[in-house]
KOLPA-433315 format. One line per field, with one value per residue: x, z, y of N, C-alpha, C in turn; residue in one letter. Coordinates in pm, whole numbers. Each point is the difference from the previous one (the first is absolute). Layout:
N
nx: X:...
nz: Z:...
ny: Y:...
cax: X:...
caz: Z:...
cay: Y:...
cx: X:...
cz: Z:...
cy: Y:...
r: A:...
END
This chain:
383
nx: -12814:-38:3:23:-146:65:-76:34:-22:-14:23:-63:78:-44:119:9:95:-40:-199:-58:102:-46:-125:115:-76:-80:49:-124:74:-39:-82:60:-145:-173:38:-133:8:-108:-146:46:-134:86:86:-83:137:38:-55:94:-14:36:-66:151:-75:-90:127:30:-99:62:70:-9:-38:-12:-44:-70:-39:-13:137:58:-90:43:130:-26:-27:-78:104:133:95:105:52:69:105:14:51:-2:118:-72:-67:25:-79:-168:1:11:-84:13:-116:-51:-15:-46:72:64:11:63:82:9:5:90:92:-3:10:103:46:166:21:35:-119:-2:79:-148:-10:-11:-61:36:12:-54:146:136:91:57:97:105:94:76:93:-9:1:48:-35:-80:-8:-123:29:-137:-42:97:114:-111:84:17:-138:22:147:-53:-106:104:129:-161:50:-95:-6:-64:142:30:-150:15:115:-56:-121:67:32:-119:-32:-40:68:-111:-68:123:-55:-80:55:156:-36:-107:107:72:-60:-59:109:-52:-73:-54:-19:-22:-51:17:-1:-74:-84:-54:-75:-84:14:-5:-56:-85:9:-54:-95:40:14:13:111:-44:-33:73:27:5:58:70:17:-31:20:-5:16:-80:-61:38:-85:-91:38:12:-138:24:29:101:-9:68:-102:119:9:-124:47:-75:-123:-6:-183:6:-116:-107:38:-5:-21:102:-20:131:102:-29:61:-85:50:-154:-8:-118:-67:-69:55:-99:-16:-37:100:-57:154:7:50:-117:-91:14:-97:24:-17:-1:-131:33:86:-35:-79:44:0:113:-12:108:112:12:97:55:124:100:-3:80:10:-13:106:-33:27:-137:81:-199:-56:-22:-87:0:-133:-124:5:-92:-73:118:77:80:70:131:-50:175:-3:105:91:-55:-69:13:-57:-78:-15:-55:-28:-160:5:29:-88:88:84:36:89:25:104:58:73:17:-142:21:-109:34:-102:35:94:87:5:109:-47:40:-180:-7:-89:80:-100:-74:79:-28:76:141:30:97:34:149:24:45:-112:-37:-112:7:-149:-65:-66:-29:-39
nz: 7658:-95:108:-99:-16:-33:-130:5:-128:19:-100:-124:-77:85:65:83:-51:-171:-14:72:-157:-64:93:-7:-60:15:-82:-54:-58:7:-124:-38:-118:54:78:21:-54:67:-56:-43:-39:-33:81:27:-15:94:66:85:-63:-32:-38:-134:-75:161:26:-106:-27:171:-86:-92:52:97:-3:-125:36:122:-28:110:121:-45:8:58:105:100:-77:94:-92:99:-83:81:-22:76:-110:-34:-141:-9:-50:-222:23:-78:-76:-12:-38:27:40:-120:44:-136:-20:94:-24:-119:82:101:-104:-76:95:17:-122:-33:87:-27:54:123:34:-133:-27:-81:95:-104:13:45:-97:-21:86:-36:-40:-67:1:102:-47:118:-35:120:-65:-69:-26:-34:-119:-42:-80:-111:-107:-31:-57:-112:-65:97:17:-104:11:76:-78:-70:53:47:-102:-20:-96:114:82:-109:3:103:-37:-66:104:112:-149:-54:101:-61:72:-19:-120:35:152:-88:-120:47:73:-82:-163:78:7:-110:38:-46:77:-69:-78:105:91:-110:-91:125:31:-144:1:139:-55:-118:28:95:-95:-42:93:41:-109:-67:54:-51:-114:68:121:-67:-103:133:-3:-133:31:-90:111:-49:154:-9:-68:26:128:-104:-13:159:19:-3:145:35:77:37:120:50:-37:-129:-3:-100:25:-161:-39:-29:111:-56:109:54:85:19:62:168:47:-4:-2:-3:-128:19:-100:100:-36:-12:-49:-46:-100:-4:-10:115:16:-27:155:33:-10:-125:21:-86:-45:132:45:-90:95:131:-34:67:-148:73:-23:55:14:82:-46:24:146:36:130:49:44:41:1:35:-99:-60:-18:-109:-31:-68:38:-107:119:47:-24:2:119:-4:81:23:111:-52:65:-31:74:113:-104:12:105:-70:-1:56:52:-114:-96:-33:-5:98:-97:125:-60:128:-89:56:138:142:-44:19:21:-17:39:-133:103:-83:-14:-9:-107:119:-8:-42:90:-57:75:-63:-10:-28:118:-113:100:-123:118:2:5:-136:-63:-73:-40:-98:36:-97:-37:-111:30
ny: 17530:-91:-87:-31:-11:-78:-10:-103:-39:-140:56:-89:111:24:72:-191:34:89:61:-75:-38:58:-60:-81:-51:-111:-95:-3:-19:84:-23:98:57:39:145:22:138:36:77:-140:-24:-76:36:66:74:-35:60:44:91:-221:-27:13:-23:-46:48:-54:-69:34:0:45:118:-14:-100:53:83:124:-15:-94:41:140:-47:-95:55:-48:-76:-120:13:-11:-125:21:-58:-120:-42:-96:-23:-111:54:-64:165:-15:-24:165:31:144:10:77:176:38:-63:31:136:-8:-63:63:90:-92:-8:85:30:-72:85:33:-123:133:-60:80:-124:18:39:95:66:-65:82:119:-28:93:-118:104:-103:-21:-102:26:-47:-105:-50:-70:44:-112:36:-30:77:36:90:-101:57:27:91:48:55:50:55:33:21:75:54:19:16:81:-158:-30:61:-79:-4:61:-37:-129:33:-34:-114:-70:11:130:82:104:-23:-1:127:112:-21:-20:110:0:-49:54:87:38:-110:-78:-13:-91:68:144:-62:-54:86:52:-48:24:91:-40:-176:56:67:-116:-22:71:15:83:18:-95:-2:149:-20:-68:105:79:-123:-25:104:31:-107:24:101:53:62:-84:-30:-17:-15:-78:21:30:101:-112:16:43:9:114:-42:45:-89:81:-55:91:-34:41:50:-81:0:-114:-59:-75:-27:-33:80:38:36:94:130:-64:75:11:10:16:-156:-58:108:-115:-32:-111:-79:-80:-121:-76:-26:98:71:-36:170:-135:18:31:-97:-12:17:-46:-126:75:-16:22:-41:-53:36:-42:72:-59:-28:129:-1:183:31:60:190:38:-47:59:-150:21:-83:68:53:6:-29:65:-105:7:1:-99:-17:85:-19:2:-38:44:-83:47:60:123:42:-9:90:-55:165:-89:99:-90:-48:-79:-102:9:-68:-13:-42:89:-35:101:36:133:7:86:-96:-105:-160:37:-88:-96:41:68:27:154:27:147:23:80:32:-164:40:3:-5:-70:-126:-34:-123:60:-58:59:-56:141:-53:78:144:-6:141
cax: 19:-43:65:-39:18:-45:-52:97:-75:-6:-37:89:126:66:83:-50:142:68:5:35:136:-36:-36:28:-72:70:-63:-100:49:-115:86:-13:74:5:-35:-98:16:-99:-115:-66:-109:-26:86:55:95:-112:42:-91:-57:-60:58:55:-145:-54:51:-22:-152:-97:60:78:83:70:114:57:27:-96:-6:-36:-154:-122:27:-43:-108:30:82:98:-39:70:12:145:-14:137:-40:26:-53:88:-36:-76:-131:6:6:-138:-26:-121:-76:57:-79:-145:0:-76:-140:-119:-54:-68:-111:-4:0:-118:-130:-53:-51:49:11:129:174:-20:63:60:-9:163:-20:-38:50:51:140:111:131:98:93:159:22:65:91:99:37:40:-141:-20:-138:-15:-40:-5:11:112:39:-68:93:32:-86:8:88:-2:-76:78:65:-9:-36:-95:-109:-165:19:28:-79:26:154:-39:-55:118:126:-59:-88:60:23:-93:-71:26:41:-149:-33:33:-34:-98:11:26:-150:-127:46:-26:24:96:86:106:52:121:29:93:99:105:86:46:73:100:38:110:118:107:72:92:-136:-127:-10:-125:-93:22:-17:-185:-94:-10:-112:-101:-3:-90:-68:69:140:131:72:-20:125:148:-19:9:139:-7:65:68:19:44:-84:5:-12:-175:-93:-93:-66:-135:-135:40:156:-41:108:-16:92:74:55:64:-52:-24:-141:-48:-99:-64:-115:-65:-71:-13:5:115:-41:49:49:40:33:-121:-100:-119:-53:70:-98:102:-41:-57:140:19:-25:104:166:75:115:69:145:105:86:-52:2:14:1:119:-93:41:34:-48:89:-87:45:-69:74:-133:-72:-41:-74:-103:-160:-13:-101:67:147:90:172:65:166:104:58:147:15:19:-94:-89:-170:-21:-124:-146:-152:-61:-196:-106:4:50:-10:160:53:145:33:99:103:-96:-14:-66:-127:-82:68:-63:93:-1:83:-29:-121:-88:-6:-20:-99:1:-146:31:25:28:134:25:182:27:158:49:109:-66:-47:-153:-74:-114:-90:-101:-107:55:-109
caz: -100:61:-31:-77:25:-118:-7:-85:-99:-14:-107:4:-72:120:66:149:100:-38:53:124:14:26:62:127:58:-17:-126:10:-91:-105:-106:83:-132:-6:131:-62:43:-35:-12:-80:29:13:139:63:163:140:134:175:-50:-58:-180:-73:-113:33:37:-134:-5:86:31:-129:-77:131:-76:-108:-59:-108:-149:-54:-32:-93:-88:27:-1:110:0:30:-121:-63:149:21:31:-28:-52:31:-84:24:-173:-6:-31:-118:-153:26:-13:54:-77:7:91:-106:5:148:3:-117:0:128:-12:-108:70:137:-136:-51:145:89:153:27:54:-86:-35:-166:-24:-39:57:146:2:-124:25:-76:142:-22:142:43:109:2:28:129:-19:-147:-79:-158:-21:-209:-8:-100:-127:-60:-150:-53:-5:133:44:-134:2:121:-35:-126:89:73:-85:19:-137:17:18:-172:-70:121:-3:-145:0:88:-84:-69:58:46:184:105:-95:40:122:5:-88:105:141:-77:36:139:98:-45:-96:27:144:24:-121:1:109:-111:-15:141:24:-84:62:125:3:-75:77:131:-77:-116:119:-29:-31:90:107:69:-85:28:74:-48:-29:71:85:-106:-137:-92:-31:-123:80:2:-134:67:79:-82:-95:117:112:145:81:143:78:101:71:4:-198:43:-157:-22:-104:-6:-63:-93:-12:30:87:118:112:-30:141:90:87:-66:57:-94:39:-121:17:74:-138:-62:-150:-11:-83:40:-131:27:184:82:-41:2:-120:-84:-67:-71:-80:105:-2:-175:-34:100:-3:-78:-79:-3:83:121:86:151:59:168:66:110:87:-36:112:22:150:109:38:-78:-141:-55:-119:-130:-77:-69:75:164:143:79:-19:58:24:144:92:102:149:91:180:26:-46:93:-16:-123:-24:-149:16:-74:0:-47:81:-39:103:5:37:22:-34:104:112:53:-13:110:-86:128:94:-23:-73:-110:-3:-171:-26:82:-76:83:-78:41:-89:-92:61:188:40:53:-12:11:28:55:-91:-136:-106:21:-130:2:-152:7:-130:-75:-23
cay: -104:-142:-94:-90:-181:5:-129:-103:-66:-64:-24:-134:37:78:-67:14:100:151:68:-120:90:158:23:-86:-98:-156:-16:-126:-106:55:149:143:65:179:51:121:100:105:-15:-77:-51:-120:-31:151:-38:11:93:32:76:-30:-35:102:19:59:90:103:34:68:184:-68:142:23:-129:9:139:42:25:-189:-15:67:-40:-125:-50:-62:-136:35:-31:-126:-107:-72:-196:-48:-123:-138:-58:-91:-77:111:-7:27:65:69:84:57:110:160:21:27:-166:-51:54:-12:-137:-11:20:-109:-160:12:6:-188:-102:-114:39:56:-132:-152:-65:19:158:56:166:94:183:45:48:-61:-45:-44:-46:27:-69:65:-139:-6:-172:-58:-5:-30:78:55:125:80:-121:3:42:-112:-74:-66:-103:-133:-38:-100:-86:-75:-104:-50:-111:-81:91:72:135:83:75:126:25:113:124:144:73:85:103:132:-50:-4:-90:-132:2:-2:-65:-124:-18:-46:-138:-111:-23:-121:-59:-131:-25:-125:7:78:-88:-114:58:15:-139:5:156:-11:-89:67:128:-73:-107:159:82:147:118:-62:-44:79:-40:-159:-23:81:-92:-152:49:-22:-107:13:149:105:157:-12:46:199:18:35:137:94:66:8:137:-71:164:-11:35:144:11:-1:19:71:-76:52:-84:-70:-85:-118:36:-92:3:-115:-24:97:101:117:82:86:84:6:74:-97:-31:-166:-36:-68:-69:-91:-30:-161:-35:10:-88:60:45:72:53:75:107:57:50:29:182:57:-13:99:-87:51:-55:112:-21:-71:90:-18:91:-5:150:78:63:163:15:-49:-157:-103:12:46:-46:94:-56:116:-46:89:-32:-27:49:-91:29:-71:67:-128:79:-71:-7:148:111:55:-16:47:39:-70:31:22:59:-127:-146:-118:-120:-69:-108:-25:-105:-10:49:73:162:45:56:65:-95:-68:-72:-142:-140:-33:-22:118:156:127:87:90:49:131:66:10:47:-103:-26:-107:-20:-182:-130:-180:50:48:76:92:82:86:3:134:42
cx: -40:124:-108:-4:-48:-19:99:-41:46:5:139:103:57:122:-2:144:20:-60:35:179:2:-60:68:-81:10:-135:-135:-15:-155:50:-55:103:19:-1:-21:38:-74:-88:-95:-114:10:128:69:58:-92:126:-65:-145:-171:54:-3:-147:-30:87:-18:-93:-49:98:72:107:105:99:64:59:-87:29:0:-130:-29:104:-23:-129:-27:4:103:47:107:-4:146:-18:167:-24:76:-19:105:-58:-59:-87:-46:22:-72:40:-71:-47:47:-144:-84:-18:-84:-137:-126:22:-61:-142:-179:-101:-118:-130:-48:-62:93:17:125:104:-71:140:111:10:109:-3:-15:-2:15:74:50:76:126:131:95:23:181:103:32:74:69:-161:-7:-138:26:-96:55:39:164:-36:-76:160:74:-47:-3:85:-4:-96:18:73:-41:-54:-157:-103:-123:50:12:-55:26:72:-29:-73:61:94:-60:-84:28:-48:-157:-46:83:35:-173:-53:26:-65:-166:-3:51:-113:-62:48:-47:55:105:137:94:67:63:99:109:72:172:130:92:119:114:81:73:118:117:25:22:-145:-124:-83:-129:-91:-24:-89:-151:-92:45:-139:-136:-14:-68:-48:30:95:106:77:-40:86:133:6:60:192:2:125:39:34:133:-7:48:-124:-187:21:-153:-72:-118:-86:87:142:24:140:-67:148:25:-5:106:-81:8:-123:-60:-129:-106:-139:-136:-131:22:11:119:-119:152:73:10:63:-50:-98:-107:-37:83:-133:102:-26:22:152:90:-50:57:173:51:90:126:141:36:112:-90:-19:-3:39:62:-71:112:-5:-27:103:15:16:-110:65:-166:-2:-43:-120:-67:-136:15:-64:131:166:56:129:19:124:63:15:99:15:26:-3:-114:-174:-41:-194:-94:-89:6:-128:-83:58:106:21:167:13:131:32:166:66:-166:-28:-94:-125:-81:53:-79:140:-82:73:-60:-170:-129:-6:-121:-126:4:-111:130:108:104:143:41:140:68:146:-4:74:-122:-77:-171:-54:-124:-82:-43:-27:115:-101:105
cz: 60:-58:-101:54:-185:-26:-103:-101:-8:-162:-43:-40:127:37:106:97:11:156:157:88:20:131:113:61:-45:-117:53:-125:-123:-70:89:-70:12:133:-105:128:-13:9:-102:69:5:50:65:137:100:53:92:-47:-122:-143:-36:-16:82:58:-107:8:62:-20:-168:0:141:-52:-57:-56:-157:-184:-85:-7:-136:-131:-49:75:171:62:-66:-143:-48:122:9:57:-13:-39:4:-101:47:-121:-48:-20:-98:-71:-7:-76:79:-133:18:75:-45:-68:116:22:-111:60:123:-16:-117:126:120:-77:3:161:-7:162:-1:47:-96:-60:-134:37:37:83:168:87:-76:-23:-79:122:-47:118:-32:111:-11:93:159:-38:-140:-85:-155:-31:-157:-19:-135:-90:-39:-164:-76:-81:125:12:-83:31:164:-27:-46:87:33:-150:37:-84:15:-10:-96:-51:118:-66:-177:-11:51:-72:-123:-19:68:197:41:-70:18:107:82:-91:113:94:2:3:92:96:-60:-60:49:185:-2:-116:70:146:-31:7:62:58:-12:-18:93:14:-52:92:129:-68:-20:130:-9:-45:17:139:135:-63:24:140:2:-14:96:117:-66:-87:-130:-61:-132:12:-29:-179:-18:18:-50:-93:46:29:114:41:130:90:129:148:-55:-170:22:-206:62:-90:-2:-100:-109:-34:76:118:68:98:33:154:25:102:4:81:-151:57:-159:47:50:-137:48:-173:-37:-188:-58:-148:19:101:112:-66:-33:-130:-107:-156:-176:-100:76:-1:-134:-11:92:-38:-141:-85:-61:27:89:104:157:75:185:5:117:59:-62:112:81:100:115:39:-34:-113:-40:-142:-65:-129:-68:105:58:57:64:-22:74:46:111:37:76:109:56:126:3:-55:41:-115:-146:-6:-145:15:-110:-18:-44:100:-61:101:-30:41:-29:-31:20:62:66:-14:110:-91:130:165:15:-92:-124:-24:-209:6:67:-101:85:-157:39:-97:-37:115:166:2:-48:-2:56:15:4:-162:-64:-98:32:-112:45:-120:93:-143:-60:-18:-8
cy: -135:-112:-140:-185:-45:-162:-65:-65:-133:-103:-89:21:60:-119:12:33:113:45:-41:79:152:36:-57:-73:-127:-4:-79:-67:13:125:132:65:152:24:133:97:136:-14:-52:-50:-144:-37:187:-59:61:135:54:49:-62:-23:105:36:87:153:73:44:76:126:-35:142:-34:-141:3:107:97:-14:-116:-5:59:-100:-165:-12:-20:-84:6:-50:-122:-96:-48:-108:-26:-142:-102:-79:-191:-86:133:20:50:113:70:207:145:110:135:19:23:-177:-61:57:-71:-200:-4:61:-77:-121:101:38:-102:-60:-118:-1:-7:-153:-148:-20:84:217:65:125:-13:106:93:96:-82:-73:20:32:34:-115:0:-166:32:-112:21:-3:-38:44:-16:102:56:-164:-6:57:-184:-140:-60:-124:-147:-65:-101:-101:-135:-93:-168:-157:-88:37:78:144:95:63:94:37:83:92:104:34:106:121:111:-39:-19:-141:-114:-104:-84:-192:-138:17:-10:-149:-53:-20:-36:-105:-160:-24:-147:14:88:-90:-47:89:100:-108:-75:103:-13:-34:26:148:-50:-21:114:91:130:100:-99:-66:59:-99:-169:17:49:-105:-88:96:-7:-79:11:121:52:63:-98:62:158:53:16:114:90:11:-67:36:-43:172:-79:108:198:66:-48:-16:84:-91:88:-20:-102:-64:-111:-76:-145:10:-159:-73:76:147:123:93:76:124:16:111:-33:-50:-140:-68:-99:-61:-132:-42:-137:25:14:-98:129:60:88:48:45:105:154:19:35:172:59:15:61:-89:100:-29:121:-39:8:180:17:185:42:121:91:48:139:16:-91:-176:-86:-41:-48:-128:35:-99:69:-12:83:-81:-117:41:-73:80:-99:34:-86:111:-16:53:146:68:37:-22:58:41:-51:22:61:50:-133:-137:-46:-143:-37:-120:-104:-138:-58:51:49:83:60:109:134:-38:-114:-72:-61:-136:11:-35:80:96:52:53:133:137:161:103:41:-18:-200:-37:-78:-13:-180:21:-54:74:69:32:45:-39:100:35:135:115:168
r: X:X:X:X:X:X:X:X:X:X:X:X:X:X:X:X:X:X:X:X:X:X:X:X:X:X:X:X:X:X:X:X:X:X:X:X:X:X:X:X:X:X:X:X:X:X:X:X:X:X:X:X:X:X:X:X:X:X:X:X:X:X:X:X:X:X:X:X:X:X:X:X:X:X:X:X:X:X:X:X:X:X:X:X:X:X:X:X:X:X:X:X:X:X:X:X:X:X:X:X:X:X:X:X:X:X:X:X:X:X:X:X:X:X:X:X:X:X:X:X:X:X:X:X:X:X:X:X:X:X:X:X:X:X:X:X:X:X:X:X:X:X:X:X:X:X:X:X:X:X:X:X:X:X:X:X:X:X:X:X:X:X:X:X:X:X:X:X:X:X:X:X:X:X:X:X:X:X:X:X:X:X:X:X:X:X:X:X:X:X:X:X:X:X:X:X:X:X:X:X:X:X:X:X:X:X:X:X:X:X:X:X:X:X:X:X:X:X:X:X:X:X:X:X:X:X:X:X:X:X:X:X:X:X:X:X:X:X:X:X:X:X:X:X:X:X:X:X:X:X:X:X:X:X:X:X:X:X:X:X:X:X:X:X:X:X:X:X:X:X:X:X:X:X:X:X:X:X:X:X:X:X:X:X:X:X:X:X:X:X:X:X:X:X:X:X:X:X:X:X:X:X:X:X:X:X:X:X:X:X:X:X:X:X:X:X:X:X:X:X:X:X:X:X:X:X:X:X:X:X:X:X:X:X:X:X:X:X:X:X:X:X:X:X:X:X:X:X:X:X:X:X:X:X:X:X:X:X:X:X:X:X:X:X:X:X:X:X:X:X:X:X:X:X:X:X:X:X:X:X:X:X:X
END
């Protein structure tokens, strides 16, 4: 098995303590949002052995295991990361996997270039994630009930919001979920800034349910996402507790600390909260208009002391194991690759310590058994 050096993301919603705290190390007072985990092409963890990529690459059935190969492919198929939200980030959607296909395949027809600005496809994998709370975690996720949504709308006494508020009352759920979230993006750029604005001010003021939504817009002034955003569940995970997000369910992550795992996909299509490109005809055929409860999530325990995340994906399987003082060694040799990693007390991996935040690339098969004090999560693949 290899011990993991992995690369840190830097990105501006990142918080410059969470991960800094996890790793025991002293903060550099810069955001340090993601520590990517796996064989992504555009940061693969390094080991003795060279980058994840290239270990895969030079043996994929011996890594990976023969039935992950004939069933995925030869590449490793999800990416784990522990994240770092200290603002939030946007508003976003992913594609289903015949979605991703018929647009990745749309945008390399047309000859867009893979790192232009406005392009939606950089893959033509589905992503859909599991990010699973270490911290107090805020997150919005799935559309609220359309009367909900009115009704918060409403609250907030501000005439521009009315015509929202009269379409979400009149309108059977999808036609009137679809009808606002339409007009809120194409809606006059200086007219809906007012607009928010106005929102904002009002929501600092009222506090309590609004109070996510005050702080949404002192990070985004003006954005649409912010009235977006109220369309949405929001959700407060406590540590242990994960959301399952999949296609078309429109989701931003607030603040707090969390290990996620998703399907190795870049597909991101954008709703606001962000400077960057928002494709809204493009996200109008992705996003699912539907209400749904948040649907959190509690592991499930097995004999064996995993307690398991229960999702509909195979190209990844999250769990994790508490380890209490003096219990003996526990065997986790698996027929498919996996990557552990410890997020607290010490764990012992083969013979290879972990400290919080140490993870272990263990390829298909190989003997692996594990002892110490604290926590450990397993992905690996379902096949």
């Amino acid at each position: 098995m290899d011990r993991l050096d992995n690369t840190i993301r830097p990105y501006a919603w990142g918080s410059t303590t969470a991960i800094p705290r996890l790793l025991g190390i002293e903060p550099t007072g810069e955001p340090q949002a993601e520590m990517w985990m796996g064989a992504h092409p555009g940061a693969p963890s390094r080991t003795p052995r060279g980058p994840l990529t290239e270990v895969v690459d030079a043996a994929p059935e011996r890594e990976l295991g023969a039935p992950a190969v004939a069933r995925f492919g030869p590449r490793l198929p999800f990416l784990l990361k522990v994240l770092a939200a200290g603002a939030p980030l946007s508003l976003q959607v992913h594609p289903d996997l015949a979605q991703a296909g018929q647009g990745y395949e749309d945008e390399e027809r047309r000859g867009v270039p893979a790192d232009a600005p406005h392009r939606n496809y950089k893959d033509a994998n589905h992503k859909p994630e599991l990010i699973c709370a270490l911290t107090e975690f805020d997150g919005l996720c799935g559309f609220r009930a359309p009367a909900e949504a009115a009704g918060l709308l409403a609250g907030l006494g501000v005439d521009s919001l009315k015509p929202y508020v009269d379409l979400l009352r009149a309108h059977p759920e999808e036609a009137a979920l679809r009808e606002v979230l339409t007009a809120v993006l194409t809606a006059d750029p200086d007219a809906m800034a007012a607009t928010v604005g106005e929102a904002a001010a009002v929501a600092a003021r009222l506090g309590g349910a609004y109070a996510p939504y005050a702080d949404i817009a002192r990070h985004y002034p003006g954005d649409p996402g912010v009235i977006a955003a109220m369309l949405l569940n929001h959700v407060t995970l406590q540590p242990g507790e994960a959301l399952f997000l999949g296609a078309g369910v429109p989701h931003a992550y607030l603040n707090g600390l969390g290990v996620e795992i998703m399907a190795n996909s870049d597909n991101v299509l954008r709703c606001g909260l962000t400077p960057k490109h928002v494709d809204v005809p493009e996200l109008l055929r992705v996003v699912r208009f539907e209400a749904s409860a948040p649907g959190v999530l509690r592991p499930e325990a097995s004999p064996d002391g995993e307690e398991v995340y229960e999702t509909p994906i195979d190209e990844f399987r999250l769990s994790r194991y508490v380890l209490p003082a003096g219990a003996p060694a526990r065997d986790l040799t698996r027929a498919t690759a996996q990557i552990l990693l410890a997020t607290e007390g010490s764990v012992r991996v083969g013979d290879l310590d972990l400290a919080p935040g140490g993870s272990v690339f263990v390829p298909a098969g190989e003997r692996t058994e594990v002892s110490g004090t604290g926590t450990l999560f397993r992905a690996t693949v379902v096949v």
